[in-house]
LUMBA-140609 format. One record per residue (C-alpha): residue in three letters; y, z, x. Coordinates in steps of 0.5 Angstrom, whole numbers, plus 500, padded with zeros to 3 digits. Last residue first. Layout:
REM residues N
ALAYZX...
***
This chain:
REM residues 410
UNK846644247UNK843638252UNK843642258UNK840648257UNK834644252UNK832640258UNK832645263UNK827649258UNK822642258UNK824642265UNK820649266UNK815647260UNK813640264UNK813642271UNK808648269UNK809653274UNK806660271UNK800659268UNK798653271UNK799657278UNK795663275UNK789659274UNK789656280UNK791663284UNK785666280UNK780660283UNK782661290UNK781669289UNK774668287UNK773663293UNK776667298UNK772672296UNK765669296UNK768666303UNK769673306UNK770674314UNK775670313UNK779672308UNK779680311UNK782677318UNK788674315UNK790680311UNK789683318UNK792678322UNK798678318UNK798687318UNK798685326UNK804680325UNK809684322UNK816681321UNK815681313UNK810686309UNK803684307UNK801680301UNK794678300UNK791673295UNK790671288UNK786678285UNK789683291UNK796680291UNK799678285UNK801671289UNK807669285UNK812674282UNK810677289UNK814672293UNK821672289UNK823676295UNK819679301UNK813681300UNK809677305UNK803672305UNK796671305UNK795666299UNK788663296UNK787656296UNK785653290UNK788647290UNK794650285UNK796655288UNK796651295UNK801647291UNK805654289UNK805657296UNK808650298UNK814650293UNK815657297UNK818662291UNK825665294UNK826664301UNK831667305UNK837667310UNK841674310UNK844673316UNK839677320UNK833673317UNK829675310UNK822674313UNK817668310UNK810668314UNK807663310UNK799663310UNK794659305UNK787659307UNK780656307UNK783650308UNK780643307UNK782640301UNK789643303UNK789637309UNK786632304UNK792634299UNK798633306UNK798626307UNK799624300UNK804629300UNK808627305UNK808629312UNK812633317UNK810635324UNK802637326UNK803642329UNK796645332UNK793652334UNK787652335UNK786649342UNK792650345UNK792658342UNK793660349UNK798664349UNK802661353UNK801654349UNK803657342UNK809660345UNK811653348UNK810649342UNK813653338UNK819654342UNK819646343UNK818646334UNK824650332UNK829646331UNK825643325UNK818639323UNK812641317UNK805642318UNK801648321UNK794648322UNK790654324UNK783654327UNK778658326UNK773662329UNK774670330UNK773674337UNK778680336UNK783676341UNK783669337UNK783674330UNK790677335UNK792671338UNK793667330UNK797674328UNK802672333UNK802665332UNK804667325UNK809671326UNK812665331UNK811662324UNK816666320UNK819661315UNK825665316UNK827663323UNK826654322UNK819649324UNK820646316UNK814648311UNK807649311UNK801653313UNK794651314UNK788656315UNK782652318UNK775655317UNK770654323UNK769649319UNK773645314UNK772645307UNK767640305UNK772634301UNK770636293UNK777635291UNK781641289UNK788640284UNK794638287UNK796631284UNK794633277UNK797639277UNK804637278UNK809642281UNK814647277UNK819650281UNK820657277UNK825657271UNK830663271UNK836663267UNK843666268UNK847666262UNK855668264UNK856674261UNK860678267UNK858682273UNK857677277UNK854678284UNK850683280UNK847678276UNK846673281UNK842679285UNK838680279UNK837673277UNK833672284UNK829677284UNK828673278UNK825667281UNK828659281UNK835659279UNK839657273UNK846659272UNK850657264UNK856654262UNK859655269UNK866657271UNK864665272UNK857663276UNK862659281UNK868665282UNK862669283UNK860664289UNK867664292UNK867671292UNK859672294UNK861668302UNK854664301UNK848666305UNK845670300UNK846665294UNK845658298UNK841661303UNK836662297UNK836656291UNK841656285UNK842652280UNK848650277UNK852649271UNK858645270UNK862643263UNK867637261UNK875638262UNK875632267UNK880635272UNK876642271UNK869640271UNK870635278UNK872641282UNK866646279UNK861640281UNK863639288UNK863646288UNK856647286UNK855640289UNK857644296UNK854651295UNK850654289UNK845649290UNK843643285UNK849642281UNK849640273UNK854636270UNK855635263UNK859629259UNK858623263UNK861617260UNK859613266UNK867611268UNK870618268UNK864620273UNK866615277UNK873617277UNK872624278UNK866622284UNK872618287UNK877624287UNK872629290UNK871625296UNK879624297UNK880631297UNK873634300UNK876628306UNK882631307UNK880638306UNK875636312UNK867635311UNK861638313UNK862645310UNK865643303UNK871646302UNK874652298UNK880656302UNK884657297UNK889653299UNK888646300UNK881645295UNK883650291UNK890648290UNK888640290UNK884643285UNK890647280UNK895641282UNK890636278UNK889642272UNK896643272UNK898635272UNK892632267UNK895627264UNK897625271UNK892627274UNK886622271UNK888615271UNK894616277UNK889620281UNK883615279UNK889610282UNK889614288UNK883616290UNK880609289UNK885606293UNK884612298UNK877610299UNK878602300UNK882605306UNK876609308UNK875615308UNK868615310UNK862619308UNK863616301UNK858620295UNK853616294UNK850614287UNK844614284UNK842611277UNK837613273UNK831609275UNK826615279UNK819612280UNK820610287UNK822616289UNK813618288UNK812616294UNK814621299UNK818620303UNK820617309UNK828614309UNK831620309UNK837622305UNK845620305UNK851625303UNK853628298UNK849626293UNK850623284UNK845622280UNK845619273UNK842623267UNK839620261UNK833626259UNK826622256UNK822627258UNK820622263UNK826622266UNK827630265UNK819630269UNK822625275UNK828629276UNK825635276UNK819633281UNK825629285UNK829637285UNK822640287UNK821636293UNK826639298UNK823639304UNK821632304UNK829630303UNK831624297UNK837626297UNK842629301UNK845634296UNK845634289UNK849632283UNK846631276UNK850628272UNK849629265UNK849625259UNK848626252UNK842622248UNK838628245UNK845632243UNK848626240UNK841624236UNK841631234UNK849631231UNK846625227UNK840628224
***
């Protein structure tokens, strides 16, 4: 009883990126379920979030800390007296981080060896003082190595889980080096696995747990769908979300007469060259960019669509996505789903019974996949349905963190 009592109530540090973000609504929906599951955690980020997200950050009351951007005097103080506590009973292992850090060729990508030093130092000595006996990582590359540093000095052990870009765009030696220290690896599809895997080739456990959402705030309404039909497509105006494709398709149904329109929800670097390529095609009074909105924006928008697109591509770099949350929440309003083949997206739209599946880069097959929905409204129905019930099956927030939850208090 005793020993089960310990393993309910240990306590993990849970580090992160920037936090909160928009675009990163799968780790505050893990954080809330562990709280609410009755996990105890501490959350440490590296660096500062945004300040407009969505509401539901306010329910999260575990402590939350910020890891200094600055070396400021009072910084080194820290550093120092943190490096006397704790490296001086500890000097191979002390020596062995600074080594990793200074020589090894390991840092963080925004941040100098001076600065990762000092940062790291500081994070030890709060996490020596939390009592924090586990520490779990949200991507494999900052925080995972973040993480990883903290672990050796602190002589207590460090998962991480692993997302897209962190995986296929990260230097895969330093990334092996990550899954070999680490107790366990998570990451979010099986096509990802099995890369991890074979990046591996050891016995460290890697486990799939797909991004769960809560189906009680994405769940249809009885708001009149849209007409002409709208499709609606979500996520940050970057390369590999694919939306000149999309655009591209869009001209095509525009140019086999088809009436629709076409909103696109979401913000990034690639918003003017959107803009432009939706104007010189003719597309200004069909295709709109709506920049970034929080989830109570986004439900009544879903409501309304006929459709869900994402025209996710792996870019030259490698970069990709796995499972797109947004796919799953459009699952979940009952929306049926065109998108491409890539990745870890067939593992959620079983193409033919919850949407349609073409191949990446190919903005003709898009249209056409696109056009057979709208000409279709008994099918869309029918596939929308299905994409509900698939959803619910596979996504659940509560099973998936229930299972995280059980990795992390082993």
């Amino acid at each position: 009883m005793k020993n089960n009592y310990l393993k309910q109530h240990k306590l993990t540090g849970i580090l992160v990126s920037g936090f909160p973000r928009i675009s990163e609504t799968f780790i505050l929906n893990e954080l809330l379920q562990l709280q609410y599951q009755g996990a105890r955690f501490e959350i440490f980020a590296l660096k500062p979030g945004q300040k407009n997200v969505h509401a539901d950050f306010q329910k999260l009351y575990a402590p939350l800390h910020y890891l200094p951007n600055r070396v400021t005097i009072s910084v080194i103080l820290q550093g120092l007296l943190a490096a006397f506590n704790l490296g001086l009973s500890r000097r191979k292992k002390f020596l062995r981080v600074l080594g990793q850090i200074w020589i090894g060729g390991k840092k963080e990508r925004d941040y100098t060896r001076w600065q990762s030093t000092w940062r790291w130092l500081w994070l030890c000595d709060k996490l020596a003082e939390s009592g924090i006996t586990h520490l779990h990582a949200h991507f494999a590359h900052d925080p995972a190595s973040m993480a990883h540093w903290a672990s050796q000095l602190l002589d207590i052990p460090f998962s991480f889980t692993g997302h897209a870009k962190d995986i296929y765009c990260y230097p895969q030696e330093l990334l092996q080096q990550k899954i070999h220290a680490a107790q366990f690896v998570v990451t979010c599809t099986h096509h990802n696995v099995g890369n991890l895997q074979d990046v591996s080739q050891n016995g460290t456990p890697i486990h799939c747990l797909y991004h769960g959402i809560d189906f009680d705030k994405f769940r249809p309404g009885n708001a009149p769908k849209a007409d002409p039909p709208m499709l609606i497509s979500v996520g940050r105006l970057i390369e590999k979300k694919g939306f000149e494709y999309l655009i591209e398709a869009c001209k095509f149904l525009k140019n086999n007469g088809l009436d629709f329109s076409c909103e696109i929800v979401g913000d990034g670097p690639l918003r003017e060259k959107l803009a432009a390529q939706i104007s010189d095609a003719g597309l200004r009074d069909t295709v709109f960019l709506r920049g970034q909105l929080t989830h109570s924006e986004l439900v009544p928008l879903y409501q309304r669509a006929a459709m869900f697109v994402s025209a996710n591509f792996i870019t030259e770099s490698g970069d990709r996505d796995g499972i797109p949350n947004v796919i799953i929440e459009a699952m979940a309003m009952e929306l049926p789903v065109v998108s491409t083949t890539i990745s870890g997206i067939p593992e959620a739209v079983a193409n033919g019974e919850t949407g349609l599946l073409v191949s990446e880069k190919n903005s003709e097959e898009l249209a056409a996949a696109i056009e057979q929905l709208l000409v279709d409204a008994t099918d869309r129905m029918q596939m929308g349905k299905a994409a509900r019930r698939r959803a619910m099956a596979l996504f659940s927030l509560q099973n998936n963190v229930q299972k995280l939850k059980e990795l992390l208090v082993a």
